[in-house]
The first five atom37 places (N, CA, C, CB, O) and aatype in JSON, in Angstrom:
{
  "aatype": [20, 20, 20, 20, 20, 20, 20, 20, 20, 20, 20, 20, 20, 20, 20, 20, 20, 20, 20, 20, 20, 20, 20, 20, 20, 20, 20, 20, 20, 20, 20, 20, 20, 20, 20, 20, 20, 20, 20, 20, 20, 20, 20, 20, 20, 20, 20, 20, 20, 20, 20, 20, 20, 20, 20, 20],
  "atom_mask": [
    [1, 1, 1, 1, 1],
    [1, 1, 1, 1, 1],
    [1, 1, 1, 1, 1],
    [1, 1, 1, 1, 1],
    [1, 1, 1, 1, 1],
    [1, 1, 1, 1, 1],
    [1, 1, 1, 1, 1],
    [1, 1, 1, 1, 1],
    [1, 1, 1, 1, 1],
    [1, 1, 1, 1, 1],
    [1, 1, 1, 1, 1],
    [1, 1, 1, 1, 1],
    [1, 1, 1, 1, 1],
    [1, 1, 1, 1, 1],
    [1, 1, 1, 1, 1],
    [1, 1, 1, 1, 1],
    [1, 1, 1, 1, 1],
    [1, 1, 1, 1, 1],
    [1, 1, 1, 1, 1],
    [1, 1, 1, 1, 1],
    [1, 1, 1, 1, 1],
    [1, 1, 1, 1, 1],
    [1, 1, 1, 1, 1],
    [1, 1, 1, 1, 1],
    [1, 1, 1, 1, 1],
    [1, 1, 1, 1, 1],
    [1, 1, 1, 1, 1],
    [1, 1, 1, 1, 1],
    [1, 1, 1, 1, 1],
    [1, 1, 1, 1, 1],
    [1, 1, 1, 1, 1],
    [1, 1, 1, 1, 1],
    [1, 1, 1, 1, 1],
    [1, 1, 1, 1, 1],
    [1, 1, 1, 1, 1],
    [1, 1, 1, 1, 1],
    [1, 1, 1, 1, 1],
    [1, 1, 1, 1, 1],
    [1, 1, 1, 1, 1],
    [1, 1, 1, 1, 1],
    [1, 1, 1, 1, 1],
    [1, 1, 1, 1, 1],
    [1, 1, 1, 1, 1],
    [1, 1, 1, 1, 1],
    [1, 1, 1, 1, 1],
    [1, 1, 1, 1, 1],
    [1, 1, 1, 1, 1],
    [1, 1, 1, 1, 1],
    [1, 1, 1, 1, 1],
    [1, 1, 1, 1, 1],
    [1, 1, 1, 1, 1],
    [1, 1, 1, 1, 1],
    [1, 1, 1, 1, 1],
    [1, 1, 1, 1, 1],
    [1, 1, 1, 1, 1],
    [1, 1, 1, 1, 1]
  ],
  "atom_positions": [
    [[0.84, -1.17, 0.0], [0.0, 0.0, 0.0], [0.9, 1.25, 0.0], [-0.96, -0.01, 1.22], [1.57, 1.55, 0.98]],
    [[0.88, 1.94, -1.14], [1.63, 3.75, -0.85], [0.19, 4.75, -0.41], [2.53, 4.67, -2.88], [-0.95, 4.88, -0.84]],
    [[1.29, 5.5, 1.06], [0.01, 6.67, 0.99], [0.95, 7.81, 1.5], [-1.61, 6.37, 2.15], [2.17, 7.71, 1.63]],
    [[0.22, 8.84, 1.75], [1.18, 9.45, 2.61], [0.65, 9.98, 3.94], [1.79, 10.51, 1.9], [-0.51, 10.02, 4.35]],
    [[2.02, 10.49, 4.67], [1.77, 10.89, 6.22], [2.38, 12.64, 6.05], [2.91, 9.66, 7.59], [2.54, 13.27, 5.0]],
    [[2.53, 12.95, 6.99], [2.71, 14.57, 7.27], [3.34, 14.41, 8.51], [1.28, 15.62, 7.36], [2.47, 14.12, 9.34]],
    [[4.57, 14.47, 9.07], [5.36, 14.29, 10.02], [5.5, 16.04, 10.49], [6.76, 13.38, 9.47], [5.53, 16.8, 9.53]],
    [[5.56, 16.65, 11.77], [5.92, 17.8, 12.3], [7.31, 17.85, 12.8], [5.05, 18.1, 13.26], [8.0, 17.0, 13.35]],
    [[7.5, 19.01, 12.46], [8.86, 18.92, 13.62], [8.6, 20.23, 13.86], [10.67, 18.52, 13.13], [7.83, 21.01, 13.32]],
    [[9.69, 20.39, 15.12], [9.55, 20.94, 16.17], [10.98, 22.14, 16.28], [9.4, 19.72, 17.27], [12.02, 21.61, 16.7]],
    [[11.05, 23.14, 16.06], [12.18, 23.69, 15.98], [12.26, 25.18, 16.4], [12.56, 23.48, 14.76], [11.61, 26.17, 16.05]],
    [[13.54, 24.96, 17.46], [13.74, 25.95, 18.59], [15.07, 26.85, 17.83], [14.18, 25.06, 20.3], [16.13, 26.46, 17.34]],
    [[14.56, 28.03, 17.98], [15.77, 28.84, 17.07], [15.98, 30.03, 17.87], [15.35, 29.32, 15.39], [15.08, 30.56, 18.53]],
    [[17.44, 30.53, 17.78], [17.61, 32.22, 18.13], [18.24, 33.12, 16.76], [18.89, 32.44, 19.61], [19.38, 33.03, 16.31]],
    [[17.33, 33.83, 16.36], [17.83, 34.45, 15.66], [18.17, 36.26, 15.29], [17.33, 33.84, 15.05], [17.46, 37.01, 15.96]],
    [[18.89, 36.76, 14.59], [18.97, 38.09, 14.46], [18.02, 39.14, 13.79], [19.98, 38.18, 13.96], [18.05, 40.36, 13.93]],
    [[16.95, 38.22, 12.84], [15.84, 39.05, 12.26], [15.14, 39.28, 12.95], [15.16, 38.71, 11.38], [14.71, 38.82, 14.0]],
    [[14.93, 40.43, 12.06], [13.48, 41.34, 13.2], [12.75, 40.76, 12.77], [12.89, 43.01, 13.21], [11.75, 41.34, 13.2]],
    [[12.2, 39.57, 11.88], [10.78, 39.28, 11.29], [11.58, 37.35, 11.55], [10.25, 40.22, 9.09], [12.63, 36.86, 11.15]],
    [[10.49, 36.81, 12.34], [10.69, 35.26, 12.6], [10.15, 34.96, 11.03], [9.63, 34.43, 14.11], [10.42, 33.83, 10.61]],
    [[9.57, 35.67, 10.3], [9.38, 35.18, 8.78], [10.56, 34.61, 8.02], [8.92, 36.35, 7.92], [10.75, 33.53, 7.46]],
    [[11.33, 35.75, 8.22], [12.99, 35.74, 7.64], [13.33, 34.26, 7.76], [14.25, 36.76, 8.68], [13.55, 33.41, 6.89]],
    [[13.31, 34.21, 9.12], [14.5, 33.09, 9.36], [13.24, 31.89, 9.12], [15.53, 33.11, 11.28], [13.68, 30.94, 8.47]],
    [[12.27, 31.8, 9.38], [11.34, 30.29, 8.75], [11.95, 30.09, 6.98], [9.0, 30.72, 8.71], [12.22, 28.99, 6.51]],
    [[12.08, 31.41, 6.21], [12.62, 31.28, 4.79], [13.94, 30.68, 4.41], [12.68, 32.5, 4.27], [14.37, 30.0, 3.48]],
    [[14.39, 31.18, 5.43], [16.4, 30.82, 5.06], [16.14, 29.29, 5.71], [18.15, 32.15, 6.35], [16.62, 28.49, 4.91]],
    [[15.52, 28.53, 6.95], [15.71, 27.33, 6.98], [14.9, 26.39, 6.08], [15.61, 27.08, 8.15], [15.21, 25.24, 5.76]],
    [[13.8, 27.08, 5.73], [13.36, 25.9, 4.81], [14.27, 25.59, 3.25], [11.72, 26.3, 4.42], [14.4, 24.51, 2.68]],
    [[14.83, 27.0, 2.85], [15.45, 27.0, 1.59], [17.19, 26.2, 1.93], [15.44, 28.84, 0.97], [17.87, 25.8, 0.99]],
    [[17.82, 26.08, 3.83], [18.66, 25.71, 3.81], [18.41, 23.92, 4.58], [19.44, 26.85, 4.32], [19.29, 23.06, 4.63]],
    [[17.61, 23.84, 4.87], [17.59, 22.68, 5.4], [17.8, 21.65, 4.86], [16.79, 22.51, 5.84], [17.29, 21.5, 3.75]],
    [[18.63, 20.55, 5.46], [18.62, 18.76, 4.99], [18.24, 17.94, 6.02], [20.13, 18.08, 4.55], [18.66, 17.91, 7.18]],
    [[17.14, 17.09, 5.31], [16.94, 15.94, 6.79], [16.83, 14.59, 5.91], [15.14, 16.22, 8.03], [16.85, 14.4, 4.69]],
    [[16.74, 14.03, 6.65], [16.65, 12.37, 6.46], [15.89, 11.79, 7.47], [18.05, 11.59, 6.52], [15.84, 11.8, 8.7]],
    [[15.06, 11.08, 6.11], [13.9, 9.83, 6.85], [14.02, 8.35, 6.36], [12.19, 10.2, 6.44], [13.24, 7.9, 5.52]],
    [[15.16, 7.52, 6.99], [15.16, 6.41, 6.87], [14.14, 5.46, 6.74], [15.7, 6.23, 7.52], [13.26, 5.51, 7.59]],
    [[14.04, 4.31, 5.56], [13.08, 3.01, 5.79], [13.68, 2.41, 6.69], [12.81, 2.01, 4.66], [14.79, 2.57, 7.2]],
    [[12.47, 1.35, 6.93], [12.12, 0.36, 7.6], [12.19, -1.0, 7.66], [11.4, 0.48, 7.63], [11.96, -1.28, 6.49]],
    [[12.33, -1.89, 8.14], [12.13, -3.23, 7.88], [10.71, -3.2, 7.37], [12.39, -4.17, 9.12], [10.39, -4.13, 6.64]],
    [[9.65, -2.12, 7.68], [8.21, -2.52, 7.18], [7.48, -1.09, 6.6], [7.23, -3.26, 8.58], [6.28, -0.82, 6.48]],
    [[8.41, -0.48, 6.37], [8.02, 0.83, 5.91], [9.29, 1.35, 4.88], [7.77, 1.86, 7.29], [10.4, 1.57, 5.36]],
    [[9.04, 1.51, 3.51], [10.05, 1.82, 2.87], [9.66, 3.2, 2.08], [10.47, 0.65, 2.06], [8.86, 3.26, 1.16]],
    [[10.46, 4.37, 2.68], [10.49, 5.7, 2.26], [10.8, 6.15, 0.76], [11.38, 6.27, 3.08], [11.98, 6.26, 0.41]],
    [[9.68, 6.42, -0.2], [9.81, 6.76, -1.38], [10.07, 8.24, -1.82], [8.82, 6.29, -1.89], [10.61, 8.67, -2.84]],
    [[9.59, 8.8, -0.9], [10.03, 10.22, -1.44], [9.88, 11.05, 0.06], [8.86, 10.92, -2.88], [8.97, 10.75, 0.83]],
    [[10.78, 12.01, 0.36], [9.94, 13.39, 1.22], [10.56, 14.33, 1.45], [9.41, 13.25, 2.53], [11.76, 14.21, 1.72]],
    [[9.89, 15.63, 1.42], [10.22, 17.11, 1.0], [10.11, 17.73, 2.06], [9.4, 17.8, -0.02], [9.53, 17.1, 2.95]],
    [[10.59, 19.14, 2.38], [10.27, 20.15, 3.07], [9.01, 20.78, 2.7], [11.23, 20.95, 3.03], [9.19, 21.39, 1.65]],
    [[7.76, 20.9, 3.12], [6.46, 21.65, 2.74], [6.74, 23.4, 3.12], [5.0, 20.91, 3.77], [6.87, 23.92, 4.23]],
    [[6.77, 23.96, 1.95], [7.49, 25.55, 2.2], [5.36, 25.88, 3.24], [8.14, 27.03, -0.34], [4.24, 25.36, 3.25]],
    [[6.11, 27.04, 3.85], [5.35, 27.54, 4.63], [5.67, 28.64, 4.21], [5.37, 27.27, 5.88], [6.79, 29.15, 4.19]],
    [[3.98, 29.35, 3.59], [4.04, 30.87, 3.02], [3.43, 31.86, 4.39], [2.87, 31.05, 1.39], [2.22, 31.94, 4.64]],
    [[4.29, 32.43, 5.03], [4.18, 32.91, 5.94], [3.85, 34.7, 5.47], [5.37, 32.41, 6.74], [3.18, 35.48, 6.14]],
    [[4.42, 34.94, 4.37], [4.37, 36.56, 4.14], [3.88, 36.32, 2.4], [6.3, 37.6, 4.48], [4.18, 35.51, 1.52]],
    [[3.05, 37.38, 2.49], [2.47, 37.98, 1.62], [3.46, 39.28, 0.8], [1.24, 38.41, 2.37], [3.72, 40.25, 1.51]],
    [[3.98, 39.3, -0.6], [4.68, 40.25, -1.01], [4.0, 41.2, -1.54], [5.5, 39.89, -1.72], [4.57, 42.19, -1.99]]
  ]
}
């Protein structure tokens, strides 16, 4: 069976922008993670979901 899930994470930051927008942009555009398979779950694909936080 393929389906998909939506995993959260959780992320504690200090940063120098005046706008927490800023820095949600620079980590999603800099981030790498890894989601290992399973003996019963084998990982076909998964992305960072951009979060549009500001309106231009």
């Amino acid at each position: 069976m393929e389906d998909k899930i939506y995993l959260l994470v959780k992320v504690t930051v200090r940063t120098s922008y005046k706008h927490i927008h800023d820095a949600i942009a620079e980590l999603q555009s800099k981030t790498e993670m890894q989601i290992s398979s399973t003996k019963n779950v084998k990982v076909l694909k998964h992305e960072i979901m951009q979060l549009n936080t500001r309106t231009h």
